[in-house]
C-alpha positions in Angstrom: -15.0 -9.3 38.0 -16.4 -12.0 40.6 -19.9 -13.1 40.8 -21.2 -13.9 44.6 -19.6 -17.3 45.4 -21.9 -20.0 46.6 -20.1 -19.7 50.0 -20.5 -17.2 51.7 -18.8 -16.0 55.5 -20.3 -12.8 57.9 -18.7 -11.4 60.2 -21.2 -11.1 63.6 -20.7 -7.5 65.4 -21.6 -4.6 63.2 -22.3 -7.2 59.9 -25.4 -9.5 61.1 -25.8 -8.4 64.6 -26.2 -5.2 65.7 -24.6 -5.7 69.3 -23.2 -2.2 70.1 -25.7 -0.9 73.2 -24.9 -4.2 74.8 -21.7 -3.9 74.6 -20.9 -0.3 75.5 -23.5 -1.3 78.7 -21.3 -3.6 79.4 -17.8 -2.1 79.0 -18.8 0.3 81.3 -20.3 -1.8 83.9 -16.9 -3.4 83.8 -14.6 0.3 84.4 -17.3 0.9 87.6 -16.8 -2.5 88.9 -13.1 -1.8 89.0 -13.4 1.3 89.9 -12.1 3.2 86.9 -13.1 6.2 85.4 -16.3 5.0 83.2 -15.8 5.9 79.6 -18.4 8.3 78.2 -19.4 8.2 74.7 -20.4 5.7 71.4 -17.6 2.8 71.3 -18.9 2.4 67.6 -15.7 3.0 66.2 -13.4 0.8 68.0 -16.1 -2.4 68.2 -15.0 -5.3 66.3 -11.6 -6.8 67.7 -11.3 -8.8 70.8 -12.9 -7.3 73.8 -9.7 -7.6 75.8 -8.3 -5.3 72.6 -11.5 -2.8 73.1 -11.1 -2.7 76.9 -7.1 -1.5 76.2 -8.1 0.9 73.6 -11.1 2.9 75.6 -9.6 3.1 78.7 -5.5 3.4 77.5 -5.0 0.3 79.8 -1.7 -1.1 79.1 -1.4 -3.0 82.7 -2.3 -6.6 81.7 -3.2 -7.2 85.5 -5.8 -4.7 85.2 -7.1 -5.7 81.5 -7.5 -9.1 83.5 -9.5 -7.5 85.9 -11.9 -6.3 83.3 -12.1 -8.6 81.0 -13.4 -10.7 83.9 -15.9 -7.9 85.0 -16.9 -7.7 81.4 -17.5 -11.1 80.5 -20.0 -11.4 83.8 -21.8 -8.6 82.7 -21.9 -9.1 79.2 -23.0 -13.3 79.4 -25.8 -11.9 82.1 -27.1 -9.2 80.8 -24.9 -7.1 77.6 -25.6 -9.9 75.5 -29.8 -9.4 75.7 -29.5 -6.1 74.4 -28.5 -7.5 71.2 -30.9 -8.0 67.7 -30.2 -8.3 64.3 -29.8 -5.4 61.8 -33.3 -4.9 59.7 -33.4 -7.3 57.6 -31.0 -9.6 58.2 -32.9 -12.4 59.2 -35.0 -12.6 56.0 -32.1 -12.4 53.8 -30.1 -15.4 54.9 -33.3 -17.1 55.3 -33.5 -16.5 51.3 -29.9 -17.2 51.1 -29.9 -20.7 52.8 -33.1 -21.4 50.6 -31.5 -20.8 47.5 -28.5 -23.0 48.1 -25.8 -20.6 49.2 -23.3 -22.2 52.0 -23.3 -19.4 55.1 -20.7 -19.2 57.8 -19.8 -16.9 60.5 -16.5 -15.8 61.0 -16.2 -13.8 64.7 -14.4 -12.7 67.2 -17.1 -13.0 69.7 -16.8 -15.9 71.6 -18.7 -19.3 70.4 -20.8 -19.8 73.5 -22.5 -16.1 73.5 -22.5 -16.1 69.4 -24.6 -19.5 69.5 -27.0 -18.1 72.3 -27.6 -14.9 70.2 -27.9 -16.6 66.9 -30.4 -19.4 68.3 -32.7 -16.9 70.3 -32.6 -14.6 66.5 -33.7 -17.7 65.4 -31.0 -17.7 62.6 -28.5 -20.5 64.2 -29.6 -23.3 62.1 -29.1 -21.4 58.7 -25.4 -21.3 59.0 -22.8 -24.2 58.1 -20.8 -23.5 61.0 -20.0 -21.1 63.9 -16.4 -20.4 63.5 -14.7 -17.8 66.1 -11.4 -17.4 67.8 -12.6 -20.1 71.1 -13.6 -22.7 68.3 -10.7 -24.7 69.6 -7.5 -24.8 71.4 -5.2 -23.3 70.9 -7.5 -20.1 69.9 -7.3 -18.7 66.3 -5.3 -15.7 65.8 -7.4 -14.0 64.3 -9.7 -14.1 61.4 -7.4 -15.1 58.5 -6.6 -18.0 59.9 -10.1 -19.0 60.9 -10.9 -18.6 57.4 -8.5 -20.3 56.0 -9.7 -23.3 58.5 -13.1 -23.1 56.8 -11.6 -22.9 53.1 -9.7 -26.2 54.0 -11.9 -27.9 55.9 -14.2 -28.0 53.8 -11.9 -28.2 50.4 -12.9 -24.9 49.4 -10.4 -22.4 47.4 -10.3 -18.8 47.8 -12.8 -18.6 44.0 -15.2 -20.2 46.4 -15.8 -18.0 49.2 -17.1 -14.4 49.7 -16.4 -12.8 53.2 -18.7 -10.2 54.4 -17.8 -7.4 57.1 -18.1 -4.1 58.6 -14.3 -3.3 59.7 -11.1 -3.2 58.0 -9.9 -6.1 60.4 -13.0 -8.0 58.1 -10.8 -6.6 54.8 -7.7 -7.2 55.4 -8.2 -11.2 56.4 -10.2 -11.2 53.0 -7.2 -9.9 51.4 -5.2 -11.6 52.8 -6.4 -15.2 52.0 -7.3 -13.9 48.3 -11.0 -14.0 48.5 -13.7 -10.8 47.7 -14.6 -8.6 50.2 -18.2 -7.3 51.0 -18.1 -4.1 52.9 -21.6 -3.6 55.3 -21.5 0.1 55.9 -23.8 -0.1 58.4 -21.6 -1.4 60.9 -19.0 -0.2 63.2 -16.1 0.1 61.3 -14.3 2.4 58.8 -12.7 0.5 55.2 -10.5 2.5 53.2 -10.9 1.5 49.9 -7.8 2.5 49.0 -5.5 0.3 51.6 -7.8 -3.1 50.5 -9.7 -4.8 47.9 -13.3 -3.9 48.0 -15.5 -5.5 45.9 -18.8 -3.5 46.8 -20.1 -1.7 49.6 -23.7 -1.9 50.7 -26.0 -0.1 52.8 -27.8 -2.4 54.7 -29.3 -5.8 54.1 -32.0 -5.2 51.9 -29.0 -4.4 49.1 -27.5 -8.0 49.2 -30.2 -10.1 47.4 -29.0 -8.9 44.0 -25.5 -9.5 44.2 -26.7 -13.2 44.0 -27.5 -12.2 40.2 -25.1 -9.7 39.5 -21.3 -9.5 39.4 -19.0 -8.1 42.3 -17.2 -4.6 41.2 
């Protein structure tokens, strides 16, 4: 039994930011700019990794010449326009407002490129709130993934693993929890499917409004 660490890292897509319209705009956008069949349907399930990763999985693209192609096509669309269509979930905003006023460290840890995350998070009005922006462009050579941007954070900053809470909607979010030893908040009303069973998952919450009292009560 954990209480909620004083440091605390969220996850962007599906966690803080509800992003999918924007995104599935813009995946599309980029399959009829290169003139491939446009996918049809919600990309809910498979948002969260890399969009280079999303781009291979909806469309079965293994040709990395035409995953280049798209990427490209996507990032134009997505930095223009995709990125607009973005808000955070219902009250998000509020509660790492409180968060931040009551002395809890906040980071983001995403996938989503730096220069998009910042523009979202500063037009939300939320960028100044947070310790750092950490995501895989944060330097060169990129991060692999989000374990080891984490464990950047933890020993940047001369944190250990008893320090730190991460919070997520996917089982990407889990598994680089578990893997660097620290608890794992599950957002279920994101994009992703955790199975309890495969990782540690220290409690599960509906939406926003539910994360106030973990800052009083202890993690199951």
């Amino acid at each position: 039994m954990v209480r909620l660490p004083r440091c605390v890292l969220f996850d962007l897509d599906g966690t803080i930011l509800d992003s999918l319209p924007g995104i599935e705009s813009s995946v599309r956008a980029a399959f009829a700019g290169c003139d491939l069949p446009v996918p049809q349907g919600s990309l809910r399930e498979i948002v969260g990794p890399p969009i280079r990763t999303i781009l291979a999985r909806v469309g079965s693209v293994q040709d990395e010449s035409i995953l280049d192609a798209l990427e490209l096509a996507f990032r134009r669309d997505y930095d223009s326009e995709g990125w607009q269509q973005t808000a955070c979930f219902p009250g998000a905003v509020r509660v790492l407002r409180e968060m931040r006023e009551r002395g809890f460290r906040l980071f983001v840890i995403s996938n989503k490129p730096s220069q998009i995350s910042v523009r979202i998070l500063e037009r939300e009005e939320i960028l100044d709130i947070f310790e750092a922006i950490v995501t895989r462009d944060s330097r060169l050579p990129a991060y692999s993934g989000k374990e080891e941007m984490i464990r950047d954070v933890l020993t940047g900053r001369g944190m250990g693993p008893e320090d730190c809470a991460m919070v997520g909607d996917t089982i990407d979010d889990a598994e680089a929890a578990a893997a660097v030893g620290i608890p794992f908040i599950h957002m279920a009303h994101g994009y992703g499917t955790v199975d309890v069973a495969s990782v540690p998952v220290s409690c599960r919450l509906e939406d926003f409004l539910q994360f106030m009292p973990l800052a009083a009560e202890e993690l199951v």
